[in-house]
C-alpha positions as CSV (number, residue, x, y, z in Angstrom):
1,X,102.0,120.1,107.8
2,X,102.6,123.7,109.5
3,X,99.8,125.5,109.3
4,X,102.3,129.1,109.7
5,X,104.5,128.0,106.7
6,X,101.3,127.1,104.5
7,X,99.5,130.7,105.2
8,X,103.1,132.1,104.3
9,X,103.4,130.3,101.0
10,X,99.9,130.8,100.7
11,X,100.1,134.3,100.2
12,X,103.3,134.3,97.7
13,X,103.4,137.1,95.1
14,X,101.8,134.3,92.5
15,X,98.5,133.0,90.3
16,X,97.6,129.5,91.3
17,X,97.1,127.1,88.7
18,X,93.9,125.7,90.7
19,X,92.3,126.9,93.8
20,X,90.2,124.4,96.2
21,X,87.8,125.6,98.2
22,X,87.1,122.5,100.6
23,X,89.0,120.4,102.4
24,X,86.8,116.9,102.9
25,X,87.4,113.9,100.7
26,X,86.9,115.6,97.5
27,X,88.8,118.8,97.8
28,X,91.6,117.5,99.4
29,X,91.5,115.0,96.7
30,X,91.3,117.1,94.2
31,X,94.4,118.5,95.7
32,X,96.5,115.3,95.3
33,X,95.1,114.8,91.8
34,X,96.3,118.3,90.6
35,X,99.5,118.3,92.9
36,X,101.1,114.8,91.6
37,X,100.3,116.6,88.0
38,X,102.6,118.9,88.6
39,X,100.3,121.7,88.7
40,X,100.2,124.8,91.3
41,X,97.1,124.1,93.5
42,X,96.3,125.9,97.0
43,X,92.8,124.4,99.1
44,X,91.2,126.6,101.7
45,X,89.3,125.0,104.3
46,X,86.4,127.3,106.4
47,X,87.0,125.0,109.6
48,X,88.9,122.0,110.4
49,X,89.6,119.5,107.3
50,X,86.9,116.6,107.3
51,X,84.7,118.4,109.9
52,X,81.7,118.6,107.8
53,X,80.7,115.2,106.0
54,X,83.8,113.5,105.0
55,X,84.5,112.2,109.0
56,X,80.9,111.5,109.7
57,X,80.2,108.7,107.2
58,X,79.8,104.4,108.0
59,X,83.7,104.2,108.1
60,X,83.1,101.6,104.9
61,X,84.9,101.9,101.1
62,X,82.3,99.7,99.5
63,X,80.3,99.4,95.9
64,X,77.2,100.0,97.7
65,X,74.6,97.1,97.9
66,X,72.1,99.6,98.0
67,X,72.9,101.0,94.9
68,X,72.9,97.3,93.2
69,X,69.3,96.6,94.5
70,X,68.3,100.5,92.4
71,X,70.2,99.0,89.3
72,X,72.6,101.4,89.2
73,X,75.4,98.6,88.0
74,X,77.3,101.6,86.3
75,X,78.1,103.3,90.0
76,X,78.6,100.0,91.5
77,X,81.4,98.9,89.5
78,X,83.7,102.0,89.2
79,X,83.2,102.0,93.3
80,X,84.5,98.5,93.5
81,X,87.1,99.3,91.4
82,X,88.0,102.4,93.6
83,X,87.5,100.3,96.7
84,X,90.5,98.1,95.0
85,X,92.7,100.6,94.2
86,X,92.2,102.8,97.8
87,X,93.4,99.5,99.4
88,X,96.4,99.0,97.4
89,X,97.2,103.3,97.8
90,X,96.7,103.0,102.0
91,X,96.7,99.4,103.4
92,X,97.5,101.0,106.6
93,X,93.8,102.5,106.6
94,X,91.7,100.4,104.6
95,X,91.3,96.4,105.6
96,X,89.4,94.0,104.1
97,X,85.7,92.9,106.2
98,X,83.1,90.6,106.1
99,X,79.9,91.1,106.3
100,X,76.7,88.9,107.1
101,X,73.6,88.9,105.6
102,X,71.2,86.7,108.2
103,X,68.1,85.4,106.9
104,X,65.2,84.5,108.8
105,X,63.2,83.6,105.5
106,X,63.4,80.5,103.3
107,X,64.0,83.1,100.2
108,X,66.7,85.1,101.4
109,X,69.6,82.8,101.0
110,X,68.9,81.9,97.6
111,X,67.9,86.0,96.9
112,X,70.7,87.5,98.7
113,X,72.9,85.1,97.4
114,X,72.7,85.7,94.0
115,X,72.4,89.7,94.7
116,X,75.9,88.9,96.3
117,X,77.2,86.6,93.7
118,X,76.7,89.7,91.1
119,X,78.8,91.4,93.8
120,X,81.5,89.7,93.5
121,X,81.5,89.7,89.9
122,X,81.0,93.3,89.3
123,X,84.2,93.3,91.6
124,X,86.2,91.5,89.0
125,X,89.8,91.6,89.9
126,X,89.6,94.6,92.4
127,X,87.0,91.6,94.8
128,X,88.2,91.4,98.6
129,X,87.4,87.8,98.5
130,X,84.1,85.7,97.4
131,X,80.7,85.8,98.9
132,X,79.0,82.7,99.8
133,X,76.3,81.0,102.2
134,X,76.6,80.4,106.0
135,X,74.8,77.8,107.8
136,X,72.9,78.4,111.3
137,X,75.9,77.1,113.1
138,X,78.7,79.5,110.8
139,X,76.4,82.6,111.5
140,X,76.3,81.9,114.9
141,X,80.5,81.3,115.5
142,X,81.1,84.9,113.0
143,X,78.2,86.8,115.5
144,X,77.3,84.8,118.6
145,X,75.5,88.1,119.4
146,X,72.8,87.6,116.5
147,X,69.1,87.1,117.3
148,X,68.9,83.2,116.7
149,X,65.4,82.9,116.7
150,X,64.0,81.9,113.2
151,X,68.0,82.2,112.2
152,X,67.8,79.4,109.4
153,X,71.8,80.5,108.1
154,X,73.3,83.5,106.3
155,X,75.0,85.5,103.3
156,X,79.0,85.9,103.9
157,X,80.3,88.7,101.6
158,X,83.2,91.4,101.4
159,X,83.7,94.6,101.7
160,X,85.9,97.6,102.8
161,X,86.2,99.0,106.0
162,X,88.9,102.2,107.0
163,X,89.6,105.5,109.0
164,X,87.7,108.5,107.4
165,X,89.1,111.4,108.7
166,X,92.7,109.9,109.4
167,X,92.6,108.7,105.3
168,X,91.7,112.3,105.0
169,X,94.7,114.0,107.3
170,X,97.0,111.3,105.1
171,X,95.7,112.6,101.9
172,X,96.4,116.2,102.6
173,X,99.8,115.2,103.7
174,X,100.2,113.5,100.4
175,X,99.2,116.9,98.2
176,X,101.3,118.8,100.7
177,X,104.4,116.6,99.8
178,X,103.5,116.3,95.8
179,X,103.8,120.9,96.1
180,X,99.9,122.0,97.4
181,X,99.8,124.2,100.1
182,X,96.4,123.6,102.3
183,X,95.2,126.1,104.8
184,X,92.2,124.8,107.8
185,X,90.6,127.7,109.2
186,X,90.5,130.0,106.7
187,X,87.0,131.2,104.9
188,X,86.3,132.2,101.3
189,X,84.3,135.6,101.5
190,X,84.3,136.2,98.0
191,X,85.0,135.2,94.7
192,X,87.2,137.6,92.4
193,X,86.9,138.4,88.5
194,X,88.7,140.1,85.9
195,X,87.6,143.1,83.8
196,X,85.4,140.2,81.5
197,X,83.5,138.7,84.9
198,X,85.7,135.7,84.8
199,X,86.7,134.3,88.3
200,X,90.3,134.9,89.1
201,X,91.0,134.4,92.3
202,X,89.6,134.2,95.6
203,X,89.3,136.7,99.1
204,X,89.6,134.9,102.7
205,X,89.7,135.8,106.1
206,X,91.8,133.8,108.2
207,X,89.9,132.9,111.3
208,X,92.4,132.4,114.0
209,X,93.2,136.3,113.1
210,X,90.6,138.2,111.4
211,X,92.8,138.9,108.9
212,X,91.2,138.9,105.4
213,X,93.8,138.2,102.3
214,X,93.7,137.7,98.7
215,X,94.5,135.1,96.2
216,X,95.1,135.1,92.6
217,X,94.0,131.8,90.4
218,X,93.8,130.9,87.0
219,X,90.5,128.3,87.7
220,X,89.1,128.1,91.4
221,X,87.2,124.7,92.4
222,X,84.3,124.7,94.4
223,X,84.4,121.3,96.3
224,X,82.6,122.1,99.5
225,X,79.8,118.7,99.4
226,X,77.2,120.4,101.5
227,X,77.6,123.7,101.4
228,X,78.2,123.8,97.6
229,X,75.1,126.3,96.8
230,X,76.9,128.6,99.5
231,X,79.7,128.9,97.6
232,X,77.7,128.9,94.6
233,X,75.4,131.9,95.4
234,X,79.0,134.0,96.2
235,X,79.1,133.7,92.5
236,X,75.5,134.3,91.5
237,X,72.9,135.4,94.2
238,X,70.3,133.8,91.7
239,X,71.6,130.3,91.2
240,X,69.5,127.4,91.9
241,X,70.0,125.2,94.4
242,X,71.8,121.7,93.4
243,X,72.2,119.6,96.8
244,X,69.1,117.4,98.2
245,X,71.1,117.4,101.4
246,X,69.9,114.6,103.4
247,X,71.3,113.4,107.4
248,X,73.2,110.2,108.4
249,X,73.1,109.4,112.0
250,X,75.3,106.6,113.7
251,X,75.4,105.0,116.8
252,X,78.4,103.7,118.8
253,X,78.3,101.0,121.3
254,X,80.7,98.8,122.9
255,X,82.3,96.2,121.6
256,X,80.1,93.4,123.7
257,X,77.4,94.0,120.9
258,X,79.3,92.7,118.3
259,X,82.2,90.6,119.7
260,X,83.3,88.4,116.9
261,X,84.9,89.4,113.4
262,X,82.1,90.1,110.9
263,X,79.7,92.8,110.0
264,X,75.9,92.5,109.9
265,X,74.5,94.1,107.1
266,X,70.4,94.8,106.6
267,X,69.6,94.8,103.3
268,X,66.2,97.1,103.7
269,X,64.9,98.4,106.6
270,X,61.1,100.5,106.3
271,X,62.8,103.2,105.1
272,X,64.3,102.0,102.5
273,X,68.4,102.1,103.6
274,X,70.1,99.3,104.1
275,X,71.3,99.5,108.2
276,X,74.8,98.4,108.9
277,X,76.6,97.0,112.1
278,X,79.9,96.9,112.3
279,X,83.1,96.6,114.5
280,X,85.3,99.6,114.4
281,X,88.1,100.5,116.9
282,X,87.6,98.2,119.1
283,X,83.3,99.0,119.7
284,X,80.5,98.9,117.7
285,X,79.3,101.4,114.9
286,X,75.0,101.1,114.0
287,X,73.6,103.3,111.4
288,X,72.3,104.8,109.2
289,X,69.6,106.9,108.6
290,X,68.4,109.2,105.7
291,X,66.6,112.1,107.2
292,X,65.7,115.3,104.7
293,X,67.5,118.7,105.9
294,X,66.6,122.4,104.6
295,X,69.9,123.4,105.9
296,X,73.6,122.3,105.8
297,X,74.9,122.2,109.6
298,X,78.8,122.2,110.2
299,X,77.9,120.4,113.6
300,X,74.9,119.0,112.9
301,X,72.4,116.9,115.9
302,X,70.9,113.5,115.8
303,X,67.0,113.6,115.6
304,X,65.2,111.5,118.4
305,X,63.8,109.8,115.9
306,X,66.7,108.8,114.3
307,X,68.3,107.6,117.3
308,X,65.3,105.6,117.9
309,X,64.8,104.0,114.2
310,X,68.2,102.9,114.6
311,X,67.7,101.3,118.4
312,X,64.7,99.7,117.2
313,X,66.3,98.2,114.0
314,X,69.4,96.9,115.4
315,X,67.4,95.4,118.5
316,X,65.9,93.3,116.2
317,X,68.7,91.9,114.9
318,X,70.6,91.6,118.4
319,X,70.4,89.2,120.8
320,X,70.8,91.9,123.7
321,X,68.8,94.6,122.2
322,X,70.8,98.0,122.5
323,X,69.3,101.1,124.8
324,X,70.0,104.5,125.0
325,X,71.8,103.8,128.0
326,X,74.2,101.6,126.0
327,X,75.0,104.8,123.6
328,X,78.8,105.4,124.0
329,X,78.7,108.7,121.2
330,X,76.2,109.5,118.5
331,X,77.2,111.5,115.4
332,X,74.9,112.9,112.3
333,X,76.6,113.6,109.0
334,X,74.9,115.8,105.9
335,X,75.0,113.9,102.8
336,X,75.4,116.0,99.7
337,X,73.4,114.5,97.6
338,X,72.9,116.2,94.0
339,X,69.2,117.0,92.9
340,X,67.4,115.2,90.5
341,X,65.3,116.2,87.5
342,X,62.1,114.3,89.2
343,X,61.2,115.0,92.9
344,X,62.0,112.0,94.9
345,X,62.8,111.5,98.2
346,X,66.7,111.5,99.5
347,X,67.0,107.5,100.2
348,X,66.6,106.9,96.2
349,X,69.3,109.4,94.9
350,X,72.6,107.5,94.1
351,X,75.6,109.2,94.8
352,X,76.7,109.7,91.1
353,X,79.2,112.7,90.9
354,X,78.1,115.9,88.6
355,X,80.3,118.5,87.4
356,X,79.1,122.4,86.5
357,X,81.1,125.1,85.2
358,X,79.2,128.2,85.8
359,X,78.9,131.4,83.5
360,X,82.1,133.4,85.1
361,X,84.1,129.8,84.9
362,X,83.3,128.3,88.7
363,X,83.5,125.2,88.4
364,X,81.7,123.2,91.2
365,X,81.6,119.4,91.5
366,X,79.3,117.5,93.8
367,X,77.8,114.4,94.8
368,X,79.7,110.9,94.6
369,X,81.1,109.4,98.0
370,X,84.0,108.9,100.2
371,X,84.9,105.5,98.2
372,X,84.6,107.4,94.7
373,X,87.1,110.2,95.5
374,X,90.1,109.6,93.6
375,X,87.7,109.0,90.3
376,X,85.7,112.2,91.3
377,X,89.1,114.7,91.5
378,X,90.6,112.5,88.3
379,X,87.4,113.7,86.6
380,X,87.0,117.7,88.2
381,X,91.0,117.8,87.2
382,X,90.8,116.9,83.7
383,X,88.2,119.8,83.0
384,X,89.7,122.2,85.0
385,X,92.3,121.8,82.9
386,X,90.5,122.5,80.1
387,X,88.9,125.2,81.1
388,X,91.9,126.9,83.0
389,X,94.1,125.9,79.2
390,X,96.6,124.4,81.2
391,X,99.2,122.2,79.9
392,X,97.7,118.7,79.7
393,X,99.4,115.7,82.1
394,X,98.2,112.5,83.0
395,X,96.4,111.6,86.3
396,X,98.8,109.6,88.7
397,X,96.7,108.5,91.4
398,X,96.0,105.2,90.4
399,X,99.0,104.1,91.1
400,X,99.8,106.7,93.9
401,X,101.0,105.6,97.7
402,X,99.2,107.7,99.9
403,X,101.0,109.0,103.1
404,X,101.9,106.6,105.7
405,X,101.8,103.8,102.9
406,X,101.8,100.5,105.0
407,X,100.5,97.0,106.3
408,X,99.1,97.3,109.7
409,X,100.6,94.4,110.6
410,X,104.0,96.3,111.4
411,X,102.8,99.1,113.5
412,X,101.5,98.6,117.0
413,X,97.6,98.3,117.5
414,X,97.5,101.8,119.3
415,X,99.3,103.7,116.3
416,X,98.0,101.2,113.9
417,X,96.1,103.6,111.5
418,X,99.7,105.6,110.9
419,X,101.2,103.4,109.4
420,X,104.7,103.9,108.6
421,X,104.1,107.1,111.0
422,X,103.9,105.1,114.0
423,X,107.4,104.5,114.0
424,X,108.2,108.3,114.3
425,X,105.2,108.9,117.5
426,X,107.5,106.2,119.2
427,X,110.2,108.1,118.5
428,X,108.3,110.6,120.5
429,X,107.7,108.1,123.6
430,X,111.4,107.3,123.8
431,X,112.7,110.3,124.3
432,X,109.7,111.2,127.0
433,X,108.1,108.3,127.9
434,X,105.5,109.8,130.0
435,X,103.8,110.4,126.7
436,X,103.3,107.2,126.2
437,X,100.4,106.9,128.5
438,X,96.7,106.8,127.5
439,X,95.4,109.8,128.4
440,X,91.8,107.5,129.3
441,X,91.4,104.3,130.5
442,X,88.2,103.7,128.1
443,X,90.6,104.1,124.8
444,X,93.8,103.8,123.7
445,X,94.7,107.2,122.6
446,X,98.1,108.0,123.8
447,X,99.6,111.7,124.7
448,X,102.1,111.5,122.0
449,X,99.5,111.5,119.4
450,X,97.9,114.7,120.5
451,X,101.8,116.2,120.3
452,X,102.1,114.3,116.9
453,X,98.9,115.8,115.1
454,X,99.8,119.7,116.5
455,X,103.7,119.4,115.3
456,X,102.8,117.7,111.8
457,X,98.8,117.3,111.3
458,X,98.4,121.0,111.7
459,X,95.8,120.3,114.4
460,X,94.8,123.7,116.0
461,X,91.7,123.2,118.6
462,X,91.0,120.5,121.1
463,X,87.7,119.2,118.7
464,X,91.0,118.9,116.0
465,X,92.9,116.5,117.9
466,X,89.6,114.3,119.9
467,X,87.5,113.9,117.1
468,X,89.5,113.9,113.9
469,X,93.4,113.3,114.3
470,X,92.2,110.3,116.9
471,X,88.4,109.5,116.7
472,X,87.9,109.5,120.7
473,X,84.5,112.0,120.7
474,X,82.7,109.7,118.0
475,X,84.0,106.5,119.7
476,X,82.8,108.0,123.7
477,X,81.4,110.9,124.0
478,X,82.3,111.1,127.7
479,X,85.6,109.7,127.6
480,X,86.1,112.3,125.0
481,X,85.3,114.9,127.8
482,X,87.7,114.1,130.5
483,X,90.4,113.8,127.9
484,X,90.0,117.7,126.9
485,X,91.6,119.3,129.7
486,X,94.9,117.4,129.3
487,X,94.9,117.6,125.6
488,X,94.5,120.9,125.9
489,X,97.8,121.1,128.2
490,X,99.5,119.4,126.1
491,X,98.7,121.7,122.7
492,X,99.0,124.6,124.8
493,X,102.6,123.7,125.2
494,X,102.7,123.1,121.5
495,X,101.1,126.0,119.9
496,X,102.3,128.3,122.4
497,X,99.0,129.6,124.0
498,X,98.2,130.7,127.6
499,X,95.7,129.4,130.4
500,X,93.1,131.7,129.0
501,X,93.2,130.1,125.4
502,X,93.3,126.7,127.3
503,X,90.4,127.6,129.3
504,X,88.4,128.4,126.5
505,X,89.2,125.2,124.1
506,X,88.1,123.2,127.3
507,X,84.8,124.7,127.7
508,X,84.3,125.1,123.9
509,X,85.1,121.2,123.4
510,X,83.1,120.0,126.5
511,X,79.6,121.7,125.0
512,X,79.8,120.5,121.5
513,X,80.4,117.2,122.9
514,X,77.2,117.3,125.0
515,X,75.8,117.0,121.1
516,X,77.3,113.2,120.8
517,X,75.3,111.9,124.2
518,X,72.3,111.0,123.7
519,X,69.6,113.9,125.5
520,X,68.8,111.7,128.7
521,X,72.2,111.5,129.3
């Protein structure tokens, strides 16, 4: 990915079969979907791909416990089938994990058990492995760390853990090498129509210039989660709003809060979300939290309270009960959730996808979730291609490797979430080894990856590389901070900028990470 030869083709003397406007899960999705068809698709991103929502979720591809307990079996099962297939299209990011249910009542075994039981039915041949009931003494030896008193034993179950934003960077690599061409950094300002008001084609400026440009396309795709009504209101000032958007806040600890191999999972807390822990990279991720928002934040802050709820909740689970001292990063994320017909608050809406076509041919498709994504662009492709009279082909991405295709197993644990990549960044460490070293102590993010994601993950600011292309600002906040003046060095060197432009991606990075401490520290 080369962000100069994308704006280049970009800009060809052509009409786009489909244009994305989005690049999180379900744009860049979308993307693949319609690239591996064969058709012509272009995606413009306003910012970074996966800044908003798609690298800010619970880092889990699951069917969604939550939404079994409302009922919704229909949702459940088409996301365990999903979770099945996204492990079979990326083993290199998605692994299988387990996840405890303790009880501390006589009627949760038998309760949860059951709940679980349906679980792994629902899961049919797409299950990660069967759910089934611990005793005291197997809790204990999967999370030593649990509160034992009144522990009386536990619910074992399966589910899917990965790498958000890194599944992202893969997928867009994957539309990029099926014929898309995907642009970060560039902002739709308008939305073009012919002589009959029909939308065809799109005006953007690109951001790292000024420059604005224009874009011819036969159907354009509004796939921007949170900031759907944005793009919505381009195309008529009087539209309705659509998103209930609602905040997510995790925490991240070290690993000494949950040492062993499985996940706790708490199947209602007081308001009304389930609240997960669970080991990822090495520390420990707590959340979440469903917090009402008037407005869609790019960047948006962790609520005291939220940090609180989540302290609180997980200290009662915890032997050593967590403190804000023991907060390594903290991270908020806006779900898009899609209104309902009946008011009800944001912790009961399911995450169904909806599709709308407006009255100049928009088509804008919201809702769902991270683990739904290949169904969601399967489903937004299809009707574009109806609406757009395109030549009908079949969707692919069942069956479709995604970039980087792998087992773990044969990568090293630093390059790990690469894949088959790793073997080129060591490529890179052989012939400089210097850039083999961990640029901090605290995590084991070497300089070769920063070079890697500038040269081929079109990576363009300092936030680019430390909290997407490697995940050190949500894993430490601080570590995060003294890594920014070498990355920036080392992209400098890459991209070709001077001290001043250095300077500034220092300072810039250092005060949006101030948002990820906690505000005591």
């Amino acid at each position: 990915m080369n962000r100069e030869r994308s704006l280049q083709n970009l800009l060809a003397d052509c009409t786009w079969d489909i244009a994305v406007i989005g690049g999180g899960a379900t744009g860049v999705g979308i993307a693949v979907d319609a690239a591996s068809r064969g058709y012509a698709v272009c995606l413009l991103e306003q910012s970074d791909f996966g800044k908003g929502t798609s690298s800010r979720s619970t880092k889990l591809v699951h069917g969604g416990v939550r939404y079994l307990q409302q009922g919704n079996i229909s949702l459940v099962m088409e996301a365990l089938k999903e979770r099945g297939i996204l492990r079979r299209n990326a083993p290199h990011l998605v692994q299988d994990l387990p996840f405890i249910v303790p009880n501390y009542s006589w009627w949760e075994a038998p309760f949860y058990g059951l709940g679980m039981k349906v679980y792994d039915l629902l899961s049919g041949q797409h299950g990660f492995g069967k759910s089934r009931l611990l005793s005291r003494e197997e809790v204990l030896h999967h999370i030593p760390t649990l509160e034992q008193t009144g522990l009386r034993g536990g619910v074992l179950y399966h589910d899917g853990q990965f790498d958000d934003s890194r599944l992202l960077i893969d997928l867009a690599q994957t539309a990029e090498t099926h014929g898309a061409v995907l642009l970060n950094y560039a902002r739709v300002t308008k939305l073009n129509r012919d002589d009959a008001g029909f939308i065809n084609g799109v005006s953007f400026c690109d951001e790292e210039t000024g420059t604005a440009h224009t874009i011819r396309a036969t159907c354009v795709i509004n796939a921007t989660g949170a900031f759907s009504d944005t793009v919505r209101q381009l195309d008529d000032p009087a539209s309705l709003p659509m998103i209930a958007a609602s905040q997510g806040v995790h925490l991240v600890l070290d690993r000494s809060f949950l040492p062993g191999d499985a996940a706790i999972m708490v199947p209602r807390t007081h308001d009304g979300r389930v609240m997960f822990a669970i080991p990822w990279h090495h520390h420990t991720l707590l959340g979440t939290t469903d917090t009402p928002v008037d407005e869609a934040l790019l960047e948006p802050v962790a609520l005291e309270q939220e940090i609180e709820f989540i302290l609180e909740t997980a200290g009662q689970y915890l032997s050593k009960p967590p403190t804000r001292l023991d907060i390594l990063s903290v991270f908020a994320g806006i779900r898009p959730l899609v209104r309902s017909k009946v008011p009800a608050n944001t912790a009961s809406l399911t995450r169904d996808h909806t599709i709308v076509i407006s009255k100049s041919n928009l088509l804008t498709i919201a809702g769902g979730k991270w683990t739904t994504y290949r169904k969601m662009a399967e489903d937004c492709v299809d009707q574009a291609a109806r609406l757009a009279k395109l030549e009908t082909r079949p969707c692919l991405t069942r069956t479709l490797a995604i970039h980087g295709h792998q087992s773990p197993a044969h990568a090293s644990d630093e390059l790990a979430s690469y894949g088959s990549l790793a073997i080129e960044i060591r490529k890179l460490i052989v012939g400089n080894p210097d850039d083999g070293r961990r640029l901090h102590p605290a995590l084991p993010i070497l300089a070769a990856q920063v070079i890697w994601a500038v040269r081929h993950e079109m990576a363009r600011t300092v936030e680019d590389v430390l909290a997407r292309r490697t995940r050190a600002l949500f894993l430490n906040a601080r570590a995060a901070i003294a890594m920014a003046p070498e990355t920036a060095r080392l992209m400098a060197v890459e991209l070709r900028r001077d001290a001043q432009w250095e300077a500034a991606q220092i300072e810039h990075f250092k005060a949006l990470a101030k948002g990820y401490l906690p505000a005591e520290t």
